[in-house]
C-alpha positions in Angstrom: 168.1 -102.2 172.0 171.2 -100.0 171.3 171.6 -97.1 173.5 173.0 -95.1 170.9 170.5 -96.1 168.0 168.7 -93.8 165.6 164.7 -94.2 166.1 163.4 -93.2 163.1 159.2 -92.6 162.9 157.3 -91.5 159.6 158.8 -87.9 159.8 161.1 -87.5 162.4 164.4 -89.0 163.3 165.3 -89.1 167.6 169.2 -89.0 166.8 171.4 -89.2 170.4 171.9 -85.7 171.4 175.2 -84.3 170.6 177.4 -80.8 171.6 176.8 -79.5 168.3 173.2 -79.1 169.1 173.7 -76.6 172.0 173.0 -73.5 169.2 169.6 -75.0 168.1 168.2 -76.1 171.4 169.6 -72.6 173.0 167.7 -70.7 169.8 164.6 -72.7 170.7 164.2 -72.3 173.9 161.8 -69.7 173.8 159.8 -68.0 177.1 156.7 -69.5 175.6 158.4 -73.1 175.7 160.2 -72.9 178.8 157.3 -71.6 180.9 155.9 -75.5 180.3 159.2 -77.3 181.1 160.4 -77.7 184.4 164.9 -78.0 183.8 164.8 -75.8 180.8 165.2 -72.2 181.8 164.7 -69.0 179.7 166.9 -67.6 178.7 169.3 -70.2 177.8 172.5 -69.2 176.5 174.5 -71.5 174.4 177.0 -72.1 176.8 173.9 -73.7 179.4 172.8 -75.6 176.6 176.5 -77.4 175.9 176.8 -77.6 179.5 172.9 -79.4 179.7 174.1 -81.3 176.8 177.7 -82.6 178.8 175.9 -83.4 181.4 173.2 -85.4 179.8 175.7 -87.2 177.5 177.8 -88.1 181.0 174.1 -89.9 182.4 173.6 -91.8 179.3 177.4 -92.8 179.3 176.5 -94.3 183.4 173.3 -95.7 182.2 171.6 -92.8 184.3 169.4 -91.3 181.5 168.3 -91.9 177.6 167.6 -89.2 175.3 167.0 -87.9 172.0 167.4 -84.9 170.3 164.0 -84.1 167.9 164.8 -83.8 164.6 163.5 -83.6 160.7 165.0 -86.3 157.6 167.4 -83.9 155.6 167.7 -81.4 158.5 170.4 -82.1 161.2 169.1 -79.2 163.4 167.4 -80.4 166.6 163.8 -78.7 166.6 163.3 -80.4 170.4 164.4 -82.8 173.6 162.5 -86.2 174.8 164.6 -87.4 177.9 164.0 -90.1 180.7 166.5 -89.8 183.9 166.5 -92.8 186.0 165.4 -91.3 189.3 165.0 -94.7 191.8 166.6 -98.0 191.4 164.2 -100.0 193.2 162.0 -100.5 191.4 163.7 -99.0 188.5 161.6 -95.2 187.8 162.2 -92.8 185.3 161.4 -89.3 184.7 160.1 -88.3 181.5 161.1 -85.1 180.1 160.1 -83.1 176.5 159.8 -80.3 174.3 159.9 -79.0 171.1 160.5 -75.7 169.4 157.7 -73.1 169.3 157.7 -73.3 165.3 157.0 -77.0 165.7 154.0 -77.1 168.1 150.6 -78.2 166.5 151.9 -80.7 164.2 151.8 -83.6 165.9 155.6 -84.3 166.6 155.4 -85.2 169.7 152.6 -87.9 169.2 154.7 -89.7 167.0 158.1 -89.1 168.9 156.9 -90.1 172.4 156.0 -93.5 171.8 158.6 -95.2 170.0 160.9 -92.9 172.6 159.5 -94.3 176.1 159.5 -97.7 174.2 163.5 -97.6 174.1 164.0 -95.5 176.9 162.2 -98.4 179.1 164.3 -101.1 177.2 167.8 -99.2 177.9 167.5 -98.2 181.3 164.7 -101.2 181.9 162.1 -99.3 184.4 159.5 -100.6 185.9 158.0 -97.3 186.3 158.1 -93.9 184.2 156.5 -90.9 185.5 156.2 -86.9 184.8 155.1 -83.6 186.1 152.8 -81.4 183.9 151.2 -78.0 184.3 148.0 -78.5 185.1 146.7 -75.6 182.1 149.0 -77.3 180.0 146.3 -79.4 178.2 148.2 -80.5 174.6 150.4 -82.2 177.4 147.9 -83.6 179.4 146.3 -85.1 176.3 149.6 -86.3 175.1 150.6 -88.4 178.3 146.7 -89.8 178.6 147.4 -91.0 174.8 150.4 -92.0 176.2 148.9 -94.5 178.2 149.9 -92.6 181.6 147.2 -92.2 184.2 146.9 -89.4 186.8 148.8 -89.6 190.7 148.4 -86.7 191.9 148.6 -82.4 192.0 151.0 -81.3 194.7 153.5 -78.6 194.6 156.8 -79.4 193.3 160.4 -77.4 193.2 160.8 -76.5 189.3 164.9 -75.9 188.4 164.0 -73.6 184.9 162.2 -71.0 187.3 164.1 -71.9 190.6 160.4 -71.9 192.7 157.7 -73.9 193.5 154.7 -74.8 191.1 151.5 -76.4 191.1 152.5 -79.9 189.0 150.2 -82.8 187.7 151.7 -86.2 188.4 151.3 -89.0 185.9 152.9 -92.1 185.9 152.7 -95.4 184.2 153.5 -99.3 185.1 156.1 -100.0 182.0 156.0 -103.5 182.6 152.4 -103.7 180.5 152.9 -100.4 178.9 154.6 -101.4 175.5 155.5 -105.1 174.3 159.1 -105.9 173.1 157.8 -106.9 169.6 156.0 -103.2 168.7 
């Protein structure tokens, strides 16, 4: 797979992130969305968001990370963020990262981004391994990973950047090597 290919699912297209989305993803990062992700803070000026953006765009250029900014066919605004960074080498283990926009909760975006997404984002940086923190009262998330195909680790308390403290996070991971086959 191309690193720097278009997926495109029934309504959404995951485009490579780009500087020009620093506006959007800074306007959509809302306290109600940042409270459930753990590297986005709130507020987040525009100025974070292009430097988030350099920074991610410097990890996918070293093979270090794959993402995708969230957006609509006919819109080029980004309404959200999938991300893996590659976080071990042996074996291969990434950490999945996502969000979208408060406007765009409840719609089922994410169910149909998040699997063609961690299909390609296991091809590109070919893991072994992909694994996230949740919330544990964070249940559309919880559902969403299960559907996922990821399966619980464990609850332990875990530094969160977006709030600069410790939290209570819910470990799930997944063995990529049987999660999705090359020809779906």
């Amino acid at each position: 797979m191309e690193p720097h290919r278009v997926i495109a699912t029934t309504r959404l297209m995951l485009r490579p992130p780009q500087l020009g989305d620093a506006s959007a993803l800074a306007r959509l990062m809302t306290e109600d969305v940042s409270r459930w992700t753990a590297a986005w803070p709130y507020p987040l000026s525009e100025a974070a968001a292009r430097e988030k953006l350099r920074e991610t765009l410097a990890a996918m250029a070293a093979g270090q990370c794959f993402a995708r900014a969230i957006a609509r066919p006919g819109h080029d605004d980004a309404i959200g963020w999938l991300g893996v960074a590659l976080i071990a080498s042996a074996p291969p283990t990434g950490s999945l990262g996502y969000w979208l926009g408060a406007a765009f909760h409840r719609q089922g975006y994410l169910s149909e981004a998040l699997p063609p997404f961690v299909q390609a984002a296991i091809a590109v940086l070919r893991l072994s391994r992909l694994e996230t923190g949740v919330q544990p009262a964070n249940a559309a998330s919880l559902a969403l990973l299960r559907r996922l195909g990821m399966r619980f680790v464990e609850t332990r308390m875990h530094h969160v950047p977006a709030r600069r403290r410790e939290e209570l996070t819910a470990f799930y991971a997944m063995d990529c090597s049987s999660a999705f086959s090359p020809s779906r």
